[in-house]
C-alpha positions, 0 to 999 in steps of 0.5 A: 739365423741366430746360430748361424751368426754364433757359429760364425762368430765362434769360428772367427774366435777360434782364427782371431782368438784372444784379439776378437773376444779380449774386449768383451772379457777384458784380457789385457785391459788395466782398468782406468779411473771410473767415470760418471756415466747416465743411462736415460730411462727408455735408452735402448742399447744401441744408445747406450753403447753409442754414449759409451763410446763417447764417453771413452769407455769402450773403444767401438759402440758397433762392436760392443752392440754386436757382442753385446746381442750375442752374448750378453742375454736378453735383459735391458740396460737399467736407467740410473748414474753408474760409475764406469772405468774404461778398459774394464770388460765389456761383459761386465760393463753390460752386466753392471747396467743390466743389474742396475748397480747405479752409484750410490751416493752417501750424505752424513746426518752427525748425531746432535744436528738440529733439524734446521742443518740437516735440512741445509746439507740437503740443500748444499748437496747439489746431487739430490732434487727438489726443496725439502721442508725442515722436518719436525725436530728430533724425528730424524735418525743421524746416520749415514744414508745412501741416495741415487743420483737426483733423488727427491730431498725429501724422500732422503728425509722420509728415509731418516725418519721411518730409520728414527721410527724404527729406532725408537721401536727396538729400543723403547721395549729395552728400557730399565727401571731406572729410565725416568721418561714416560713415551718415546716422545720424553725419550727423545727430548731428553736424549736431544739435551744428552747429545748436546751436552757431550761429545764423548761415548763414555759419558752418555749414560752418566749425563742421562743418569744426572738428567735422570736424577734431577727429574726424580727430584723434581729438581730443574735441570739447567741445560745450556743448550735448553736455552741457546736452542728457541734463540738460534732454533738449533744454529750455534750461538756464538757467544754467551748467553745473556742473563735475560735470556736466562729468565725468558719463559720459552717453553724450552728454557730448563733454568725456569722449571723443572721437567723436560723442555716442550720438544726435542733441541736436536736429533740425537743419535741411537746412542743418546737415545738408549743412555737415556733409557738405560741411565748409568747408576749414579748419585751425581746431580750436578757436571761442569766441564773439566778443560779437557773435553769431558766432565767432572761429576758431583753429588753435592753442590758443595762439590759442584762449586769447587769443580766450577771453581776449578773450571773458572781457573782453567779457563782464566789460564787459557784467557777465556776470562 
């Protein structure tokens, strides 16, 4: 019986032609906008070519069925959120719902975002389901991930951190003999204060290589961020830090005792992670910012006041002072 239709319709296409078999291969047709389109699990196909009638994609559902059962195979369409254009061919609109090519969505974790925001931009992300508890701090990767439409928060989070796991697997067995932390846990905290530190590439390995020093010597390191971070747990500040704040023991405060601070401030990025382990060769101790968004660098606390200095006088110009 199959045939028998087959033949029938290849004999229609051999009078009709192009006009019978133009949808099917799209002849003619200019693709328009994509739109949003859902395949519900367990929707068979006359379902799916009803809805996608309705939805404008194809201009008869009955057709694409019948076409669709004569020359599309025998796979069934994958349930998911696709992004369809109408006047596309139909041959292709089936293929794409038989591969499953579903949309894929992407959301962006910023190196140097602590745990608390990462979980607020999956909150915010009205395309992902269900609640998410905020992820212990430095356990996640900051990259771009791909999610389907409606997929769980907290298998995104789950899929940062195996990427952070798997990270700090590469990396760690390519460390130098001048990286100074002990585990990966060390690795992390410190490239945490690296990230937070500074927004330039350049200057990673030379700040880990300051940190770096000052830990050989068993000199504080006296990071900003090691305070403002048990204050705000990883929110900005958004104003300065107060001398009491200064003397507070929170296990995180680096201006009360040298060593690292009792966890991670941030997530860091793969970057600030191997600068610490790989540390720029330097004799500096001491940075301060330079008014341009970088840093200048100093051995001596001779040099280093001279740049504050300089730094205070800049920032008198500017009226922060």
């Amino acid at each position: 019986m199959r045939r028998a239709v087959l033949a029938f319709l290849l004999l229609l296409a051999l009078i009709a032609g192009p006009l019978l078999l133009a949808p099917w291969y799209g002849w003619g047709a200019e693709p328009g906008p994509q739109k949003r389109f859902v395949v519900a699990r367990g929707a068979a196909l006359g379902t799916v070519a009803a809805d996608l009638e309705k939805a404008g994609i194809v201009e008869s559902a009955g057709q694409f069925r019948l076409m669709a059962r004569l020359l599309g195979g025998d796979a069934p369409v994958q349930a998911g959120t696709y992004q369809l254009a109408p006047g596309s061919g139909w041959q292709q609109l089936l293929e794409t719902l038989q591969r499953g090519a579903v949309e894929r969505l992407a959301i962006t974790i910023p190196e140097g975002l602590p745990s608390i925001l990462v979980v607020e931009r999956l909150r915010a992300d009205s395309r992902l389901s269900g609640d998410v508890a905020v992820p212990a701090e430095g356990s996640i990767l900051p990259e771009t991930y791909a999610f389907a439409a409606g997929e769980a928060r907290s298998a995104v989070v789950a899929r940062m951190q195996a990427a952070m796991a798997r990270t700090l697997a590469e990396l760690w067995p390519q460390r130098t003999a001048r990286a100074v932390v002990k585990t990966p846990e060390e690795a992390v905290i410190l490239a945490a204060i690296v990230e937070k530190e500074t927004g330039k590439t350049a200057e990673r390995r030379t700040i880990a290589g300051v940190y770096s020093n000052r830990l050989r010597l068993g000199m504080k390191l006296d990071a900003d961020p090691t305070v403002i971070y048990p204050i705000t747990a990883g929110k900005p500040l958004g104003r300065r830090i107060r001398q009491s704040e200064l003397r507070r023991d929170t296990g995180y405060n680096t201006y009360l005792k040298p060593g690292l601070p009792k966890g991670p401030i941030a997530n860091p990025g793969r970057a600030s992670i191997a600068a610490v382990l790989d540390p720029a060769q330097t004799d500096a101790l001491y940075f301060v910012a330079d008014g341009s968004g970088g840093h200048v660098f100093a051995a001596t606390l001779a040099e280093h006041n001279r740049n504050v200095d300089r730094w205070y006088a800049i920032r008198r110009q500017r009226g922060e002072m």
